[in-house]
N, C-alpha and C positions, 0 to 999 in steps of 0.2 A: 282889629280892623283888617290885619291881612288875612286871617279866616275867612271871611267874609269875602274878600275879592277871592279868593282861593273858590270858594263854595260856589262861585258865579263863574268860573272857567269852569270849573267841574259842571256844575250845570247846565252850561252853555253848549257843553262838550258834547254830554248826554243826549241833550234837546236835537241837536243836529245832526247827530247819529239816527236818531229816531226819525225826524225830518226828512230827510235825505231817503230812509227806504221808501219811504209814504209814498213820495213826489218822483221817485225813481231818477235821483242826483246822484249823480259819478261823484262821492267824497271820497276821496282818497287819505288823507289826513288833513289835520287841522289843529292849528298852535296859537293861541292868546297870548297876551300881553296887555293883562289889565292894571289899570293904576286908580289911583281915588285920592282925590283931595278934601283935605277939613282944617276946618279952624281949631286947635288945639285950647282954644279959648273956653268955646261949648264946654269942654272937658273937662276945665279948669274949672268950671263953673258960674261960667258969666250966663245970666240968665237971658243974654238978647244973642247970644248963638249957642245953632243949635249943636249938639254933641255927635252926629252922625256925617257920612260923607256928605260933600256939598257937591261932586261931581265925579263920575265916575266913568273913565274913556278904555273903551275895548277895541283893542286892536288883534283884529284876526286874521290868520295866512291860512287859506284856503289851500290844500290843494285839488284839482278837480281840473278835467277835460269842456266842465261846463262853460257856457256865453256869462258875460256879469249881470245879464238880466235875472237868469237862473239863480245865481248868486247873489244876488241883491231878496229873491223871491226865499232863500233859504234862509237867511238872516234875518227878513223880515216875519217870517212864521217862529223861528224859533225864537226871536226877541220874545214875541207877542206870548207864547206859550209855555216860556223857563218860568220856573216859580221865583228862583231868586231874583232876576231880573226884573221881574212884576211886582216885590215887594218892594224892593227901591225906586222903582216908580210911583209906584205908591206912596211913599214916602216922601215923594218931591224932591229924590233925587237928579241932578243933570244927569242924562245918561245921553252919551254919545258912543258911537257903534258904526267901528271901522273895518270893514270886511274889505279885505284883497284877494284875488290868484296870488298863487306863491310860484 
């Protein structure tokens, strides 16, 4: 399971990097703090939950000269375009995605 959030800060990371040329955003760096909650039960093997995160909160320190409008427009692109992140969506994960100035 921390694989997994690992692989979505890494990919988050990526996405934003790339973003950021595209849209010509001052990213100067940028540091996650992602977590994920689950029922250990799923796992256990109770068949009325499921065995995967049930919610997964990203917390991101921008840094950047940009307005938080800009900042809100880079987060919203790379959310939509990370593959990791699209798959837990897909999966009907809560995903909640907290972007600051650092």
């Amino acid at each position: 399971m921390s694989l997994v959030l690992s692989a979505l800060a890494g990919c988050e990371n990526i996405v934003a990097n790339l973003v950021a040329k595209e849209i010509n955003f001052d990213l100067q760096g940028i540091e996650f703090d992602i977590r994920g909650e689950f029922d250990p039960r799923g796992l256990m093997g109770d068949p009325n939950v499921r065995p995967y995160f049930e919610k997964v909160t990203i917390h991101a320190k921008v840094k950047t000269s940009e307005s938080e409008d800009r900042l809100k427009e880079l987060q919203e692109i790379t959310d939509s375009r990370c593959p990791v992140y699209t798959t837990l969506k897909a999966a009907g994960v809560e995903l909640e995605s907290n972007w600051v100035k650092a």
